[in-house]
N, C-alpha and C positions, 0 to 999 in steps of 0.2 A: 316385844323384847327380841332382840340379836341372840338365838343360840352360841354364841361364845366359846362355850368349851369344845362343840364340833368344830373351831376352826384353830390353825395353825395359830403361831404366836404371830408371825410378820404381817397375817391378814388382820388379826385384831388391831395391832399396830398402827398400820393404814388406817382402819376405820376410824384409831382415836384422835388421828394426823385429820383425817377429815375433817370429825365433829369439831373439833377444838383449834387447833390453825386455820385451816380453810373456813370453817364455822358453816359448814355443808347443813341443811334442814335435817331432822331423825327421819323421814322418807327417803330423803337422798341416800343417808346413811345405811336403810335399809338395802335399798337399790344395788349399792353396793356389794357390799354382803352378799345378798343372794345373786349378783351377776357372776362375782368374782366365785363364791362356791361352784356355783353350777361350770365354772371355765377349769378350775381346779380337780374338780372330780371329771368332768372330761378329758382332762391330761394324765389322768391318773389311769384311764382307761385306754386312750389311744398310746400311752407309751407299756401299756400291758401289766400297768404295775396294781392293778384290782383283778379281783375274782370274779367279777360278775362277768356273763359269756353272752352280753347284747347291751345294746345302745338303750334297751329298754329300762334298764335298771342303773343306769349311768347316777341317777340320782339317790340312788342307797350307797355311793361308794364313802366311806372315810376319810378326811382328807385331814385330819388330827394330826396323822404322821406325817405328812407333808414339807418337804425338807427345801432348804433354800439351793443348795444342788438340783432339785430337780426342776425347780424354777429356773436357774441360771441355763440349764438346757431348752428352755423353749423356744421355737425358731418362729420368726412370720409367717411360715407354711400352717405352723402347728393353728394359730391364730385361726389363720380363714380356714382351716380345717374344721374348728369350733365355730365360725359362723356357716358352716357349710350344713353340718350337720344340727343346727336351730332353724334353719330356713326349710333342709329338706323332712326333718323329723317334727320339728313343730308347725311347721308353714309360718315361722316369724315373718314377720312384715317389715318392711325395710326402716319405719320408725322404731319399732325394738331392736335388731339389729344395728341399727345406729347409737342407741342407749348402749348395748353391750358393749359396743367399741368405745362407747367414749368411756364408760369404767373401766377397762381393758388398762386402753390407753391411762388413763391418772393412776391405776396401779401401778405398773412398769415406770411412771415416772418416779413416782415415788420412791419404790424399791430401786431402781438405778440411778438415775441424775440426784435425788433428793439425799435418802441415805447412805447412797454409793453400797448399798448389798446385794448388788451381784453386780458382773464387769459390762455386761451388753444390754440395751433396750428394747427388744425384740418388736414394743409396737412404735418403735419413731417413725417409722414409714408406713405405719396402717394407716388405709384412708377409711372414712367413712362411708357407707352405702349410700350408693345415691336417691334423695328423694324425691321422687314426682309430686309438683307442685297441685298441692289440693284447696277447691275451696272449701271454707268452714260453712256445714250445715248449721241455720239459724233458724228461728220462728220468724215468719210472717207479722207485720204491724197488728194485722186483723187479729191473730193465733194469739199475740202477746197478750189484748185485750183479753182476749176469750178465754185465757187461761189465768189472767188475773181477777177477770168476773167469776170464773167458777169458786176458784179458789173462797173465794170472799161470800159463798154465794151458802147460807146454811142449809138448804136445800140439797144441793150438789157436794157439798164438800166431804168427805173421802171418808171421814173419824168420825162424822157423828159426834164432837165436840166443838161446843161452838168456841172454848178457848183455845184447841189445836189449831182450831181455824181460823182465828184472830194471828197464831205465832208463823203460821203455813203462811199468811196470806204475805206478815212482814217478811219474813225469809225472801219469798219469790218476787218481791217487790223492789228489794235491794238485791238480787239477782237481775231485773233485767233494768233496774236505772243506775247500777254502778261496776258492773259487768266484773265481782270481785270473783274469785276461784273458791269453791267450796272449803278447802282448809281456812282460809281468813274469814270466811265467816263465819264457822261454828268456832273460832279463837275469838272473837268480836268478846270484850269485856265490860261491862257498863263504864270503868273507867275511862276505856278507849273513846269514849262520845261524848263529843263537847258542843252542849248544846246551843250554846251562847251564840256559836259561829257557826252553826251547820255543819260539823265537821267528825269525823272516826280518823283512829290510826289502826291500820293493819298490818299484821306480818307478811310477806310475800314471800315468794320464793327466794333460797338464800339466804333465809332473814332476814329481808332488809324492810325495812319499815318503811310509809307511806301512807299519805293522807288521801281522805278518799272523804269526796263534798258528798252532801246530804241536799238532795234537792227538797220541795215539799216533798211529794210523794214518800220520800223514803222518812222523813220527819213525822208524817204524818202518822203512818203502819207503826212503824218502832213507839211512837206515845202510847197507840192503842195498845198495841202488846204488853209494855210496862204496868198499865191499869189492871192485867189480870196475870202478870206473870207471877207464879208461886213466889213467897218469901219465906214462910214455915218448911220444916222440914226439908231444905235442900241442902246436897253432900256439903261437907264443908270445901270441899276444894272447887266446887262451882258454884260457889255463893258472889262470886265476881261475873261470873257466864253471862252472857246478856240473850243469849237463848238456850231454854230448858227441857229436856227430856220430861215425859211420864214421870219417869223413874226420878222426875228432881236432881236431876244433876246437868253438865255440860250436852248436850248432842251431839249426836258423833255424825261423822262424816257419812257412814253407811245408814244411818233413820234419815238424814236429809234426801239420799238419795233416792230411798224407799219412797219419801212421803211426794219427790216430787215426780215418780214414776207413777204412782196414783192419779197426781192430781192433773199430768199430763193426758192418762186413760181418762180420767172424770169429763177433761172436755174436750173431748174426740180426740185428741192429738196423738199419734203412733208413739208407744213408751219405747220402744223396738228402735227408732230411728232416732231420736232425741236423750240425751240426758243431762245431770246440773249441768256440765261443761258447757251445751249448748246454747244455755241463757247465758255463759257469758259473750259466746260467739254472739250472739241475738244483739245484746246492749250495744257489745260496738258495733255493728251493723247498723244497728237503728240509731246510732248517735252518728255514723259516719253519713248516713244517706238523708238522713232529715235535719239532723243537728249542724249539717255542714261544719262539721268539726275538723280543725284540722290535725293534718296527722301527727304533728310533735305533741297535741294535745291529749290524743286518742293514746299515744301513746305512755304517757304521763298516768290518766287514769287507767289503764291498764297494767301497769308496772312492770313492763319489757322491758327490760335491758337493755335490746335491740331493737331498734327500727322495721330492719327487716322483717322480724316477727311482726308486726302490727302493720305490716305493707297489707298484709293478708285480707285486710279488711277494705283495701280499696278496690274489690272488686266491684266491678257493674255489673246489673241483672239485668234479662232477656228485655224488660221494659224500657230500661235505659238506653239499649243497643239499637232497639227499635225508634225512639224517638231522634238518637241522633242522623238513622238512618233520614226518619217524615223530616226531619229539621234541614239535611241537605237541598239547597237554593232548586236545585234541578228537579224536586218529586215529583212537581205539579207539572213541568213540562210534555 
């Protein structure tokens, strides 16, 4: 839940501008929120109009009172004055830093070009922090295996139930053969699977719906799990879930990631360097480099928006580099 009442009326505003026109995700919405609070209560401090006597306490400031007057004085200085002081007080990284400016930025439109309340746009000419091109850490073909044997394996497997182990093993199984994002799959409803066609529809980022094929592998896990998934006694608002908590109800996002930080310890693999995110980096990897998939396709089951997002996967590895190197006509010269 949005604490609310801590915030000015024009920031709820926006937030409802978000949800409801834009149709922004409740995470986006949250994003918000706490970006714009924490820029507000820094404004509050760098223009002297709080008590607090350090940058340390920036985050207990009040921003309730918060007037559209003191908005309409915010200048671009002020801006990267607030990214200045996240970078050198938090050591943000240029991907959060990037996230703040682009809330920054949609608030300021909003409030200026949208509802025209206040005269000037202070972030029309913020740019973005620039980011250094990184590649995505992925499991190994070998690693995938090894961490779908353990999983599966009653022996190894983390809980000591061999039903958590059956629902673990489907979970991480449609993690690395359809490379969804940890919120679309603990939203996954038995509705959503049609089994006729091999097929589920997921929410994505934004909202936007998409179909996402069911190969065997993943047909096969999801049947098994169905055979022992609870039906008595579960919440009624997750009696649609199509995976189940202990507790009989929906899983959250935070048990998935616990269980598969376990499962990555259970078969040797560093929990430290890896998390869900990185099985889905894994699936397009491993569908880009063996599946010879192409990238509108890659793209497709990923459900990027952009291209460029999903370029990210056409990287080559060291083994690649080296063969095309042995494959030059001249080696054996």
């Amino acid at each position: 839940m949005i604490p609310r009442e801590n915030n000015p009326e024009f920031l709820n505003d926006f937030l409802d501008y978000s949800s409801t026109i834009l149709n922004k995700s409740t995470n986006t919405v949250k994003e918000y929120n706490y970006d714009i609070a924490h820029f507000l209560k820094f404004i509050k401090y760098h223009y002297k109009m709080a008590t607090v006597d350090s940058e340390e306490f920036i985050k207990e400031i009040d921003i309730s009172d918060m007037t559209l007057d003191t908005i309409s004085q915010i200048t671009l200085q002020d801006i990267h004055a607030f990214l200045g002081y996240l970078k050198n007080g938090y050591s943000s990284k240029p991907a959060t830093l990037a996230r703040k400016t682009a809330s920054i930025r949609m608030f300021f439109k909003y409030l200026c070009n949208k509802m025209k309340r206040i005269p000037n746009n202070p972030a029309q000419d913020l740019e973005s922090p620039k980011l250094g091109k990184r590649l995505p850490k992925y499991l190994t073909l070998d690693e995938s295996r090894k961490l779908l044997n353990t999983v599966k394996d009653p022996v190894l497997n983390t809980h000591g139930n061999h039903n958590n182990s059956i629902r673990d093993s489907a979970m991480i199984t449609l993690f690395l053969n359809c490379g969804m994002r940890l919120s679309e799959l603990t939203s996954i409803n038995l509705s959503d699977i049609d089994f006729e066609n091999n097929k589920l529809t997921v929410i994505g980022k934004g909202n936007k719906e998409r179909t996402v094929y069911l190969n065997k592998a993943c047909i096969n896990a999801i049947n098994e799990y169905l055979k022992i998934r609870p039906h008595d006694g579960v919440q009624f608002s997750s009696r649609n879930a199509l995976f189940l908590s202990e507790q009989r109800k929906r899983i959250s996002n935070r048990t998935v990631q616990y269980i598969v930080k376990q499962e990555f310890r259970a078969a040797g693999i560093d929990p430290n360097k890896y998390s869900v995110h990185k099985l889905r980096h894994t699936a397009a990897t491993l569908m880009y480099k063996y599946g010879q998939v192409d990238i509108r396709a890659l793209q497709e089951v990923l459900g990027h928006e952009s291209i460029a997002t999903t370029q990210i996967y056409t990287h080559v590895d060291d083994e690649q580099v080296r063969n095309a190197i042995e494959s030059n006509p001249l080696a054996n010269e």
